[in-house]
C-alpha positions in Angstrom: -5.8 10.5 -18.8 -6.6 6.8 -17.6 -5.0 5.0 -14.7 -2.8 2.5 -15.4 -3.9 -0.9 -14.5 -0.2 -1.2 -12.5 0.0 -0.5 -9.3 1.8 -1.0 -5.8 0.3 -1.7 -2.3 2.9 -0.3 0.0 2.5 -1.8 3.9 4.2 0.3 6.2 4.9 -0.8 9.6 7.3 -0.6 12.8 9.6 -3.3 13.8 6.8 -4.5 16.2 4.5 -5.0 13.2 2.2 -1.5 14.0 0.7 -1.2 10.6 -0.3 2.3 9.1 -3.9 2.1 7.6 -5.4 5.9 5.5 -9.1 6.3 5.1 -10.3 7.3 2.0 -11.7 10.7 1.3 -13.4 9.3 -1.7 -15.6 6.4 0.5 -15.6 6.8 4.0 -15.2 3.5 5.9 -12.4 2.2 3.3 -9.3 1.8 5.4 -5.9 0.7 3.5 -2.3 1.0 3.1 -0.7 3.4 0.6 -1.4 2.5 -2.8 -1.0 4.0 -6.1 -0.9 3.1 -9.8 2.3 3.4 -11.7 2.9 6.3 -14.3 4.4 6.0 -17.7 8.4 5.6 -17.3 8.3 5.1 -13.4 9.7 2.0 -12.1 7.8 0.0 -9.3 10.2 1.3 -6.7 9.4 5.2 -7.6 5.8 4.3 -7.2 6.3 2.8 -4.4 8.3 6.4 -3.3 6.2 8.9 -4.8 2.9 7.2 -3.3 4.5 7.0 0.3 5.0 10.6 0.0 1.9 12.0 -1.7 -0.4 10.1 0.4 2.0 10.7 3.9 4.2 13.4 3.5 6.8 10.3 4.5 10.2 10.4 2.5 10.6 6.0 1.9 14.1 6.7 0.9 15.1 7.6 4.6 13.7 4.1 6.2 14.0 0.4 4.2 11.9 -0.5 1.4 11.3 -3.4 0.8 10.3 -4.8 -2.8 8.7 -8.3 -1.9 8.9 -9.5 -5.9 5.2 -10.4 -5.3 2.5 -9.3 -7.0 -0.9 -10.2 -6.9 -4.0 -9.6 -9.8 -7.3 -8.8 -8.8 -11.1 -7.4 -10.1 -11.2 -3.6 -10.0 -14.2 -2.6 -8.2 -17.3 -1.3 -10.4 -17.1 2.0 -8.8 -13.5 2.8 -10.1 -13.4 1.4 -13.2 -13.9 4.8 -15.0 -10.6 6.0 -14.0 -9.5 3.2 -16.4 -9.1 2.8 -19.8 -12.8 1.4 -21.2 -12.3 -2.1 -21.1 -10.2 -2.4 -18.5 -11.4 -4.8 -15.6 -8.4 -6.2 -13.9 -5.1 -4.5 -12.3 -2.1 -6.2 -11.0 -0.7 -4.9 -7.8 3.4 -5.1 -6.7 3.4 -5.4 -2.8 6.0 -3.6 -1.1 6.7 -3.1 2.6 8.3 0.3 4.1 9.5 -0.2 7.6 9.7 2.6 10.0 11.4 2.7 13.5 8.6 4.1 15.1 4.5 5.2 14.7 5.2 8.5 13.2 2.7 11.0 12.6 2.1 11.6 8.7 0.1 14.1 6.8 -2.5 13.1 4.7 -3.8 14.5 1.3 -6.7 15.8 2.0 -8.4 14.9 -1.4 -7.4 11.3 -0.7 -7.5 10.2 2.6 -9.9 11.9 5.9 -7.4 10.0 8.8 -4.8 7.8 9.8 -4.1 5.0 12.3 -1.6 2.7 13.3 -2.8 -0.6 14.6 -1.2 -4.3 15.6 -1.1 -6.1 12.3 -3.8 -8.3 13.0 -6.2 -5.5 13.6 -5.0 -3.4 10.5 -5.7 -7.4 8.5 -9.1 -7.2 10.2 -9.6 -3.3 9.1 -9.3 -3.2 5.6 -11.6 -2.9 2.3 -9.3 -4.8 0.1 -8.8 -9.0 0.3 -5.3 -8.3 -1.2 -4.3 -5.8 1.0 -5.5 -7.9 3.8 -3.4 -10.9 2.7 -0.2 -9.3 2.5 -0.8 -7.4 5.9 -1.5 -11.3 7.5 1.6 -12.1 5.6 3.7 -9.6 6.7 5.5 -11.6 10.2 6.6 -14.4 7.8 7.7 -12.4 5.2 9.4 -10.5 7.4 11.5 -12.9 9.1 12.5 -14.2 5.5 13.7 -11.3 4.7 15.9 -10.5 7.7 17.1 -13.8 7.4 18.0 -13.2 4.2 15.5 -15.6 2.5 13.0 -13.2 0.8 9.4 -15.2 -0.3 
């Protein structure tokens, strides 16, 4: 079955802005947050959820989620484009946030990611393969504060 060129980026962080990064099994190297592509009849939010847990054993539900109403479209890379329909070049990706109270240990899939980190956002910005993942990581303070102050984007 092909992906579906939906997906979510899911930043999750502590209140001091320690960001969780997973390196890829699949290309050694790659450092990101959890992301995942959207199956048929899931909302965005249940990605969001069932990634968090498949890719580190984390259950969102317990901590705050946060659906930032963003999303951003970028080039799949060459490499991955067979897990797509043929055709398919582009994906759009729903940024959410999951905020945590503390670095907490996960546990990885092993047929996804090799380790885990947790790094001060501007070093988890600096870390990552994707632009897009490093955009919303160097957005995340600003955002942030929106949101607490109730002023989202």
């Amino acid at each position: 079955m092909s992906k579906t060129p939906i997906s979510v980026l899911v930043v999750i962080h502590t209140p001091d802005l320690q960001v969780l990064l997973l390196e890829r099994a699949d290309h050694p190297g790659y450092w990101q947050s959890v992301t995942g592509s959207c199956e048929p009849g899931e909302s965005l939010a249940q990605t969001a959820i069932r990634e968090v847990a498949e890719e580190t054993g984390l259950d969102a539900n317990q901590y705050a989620l946060t659906d930032w109403h963003f999303q951003q479209d970028f080039e799949i890379y060459e490499k991955w484009r067979h897990r797509y329909a043929p055709g398919v070049t582009h994906n759009t990706e729903h940024v959410f946030s999951l905020r945590v109270p503390t670095c907490l240990p996960v546990t990885l899939s092993p047929r996804e990611h090799l380790n885990a980190c947790w790094l001060p956002w501007e070093q988890a910005a600096e870390k990552v393969f994707s632009w897009t993942n490093a955009a919303t990581i160097k957005q995340l303070p600003e955002l942030l504060s929106g949101f607490e102050a109730g002023n989202p984007g």
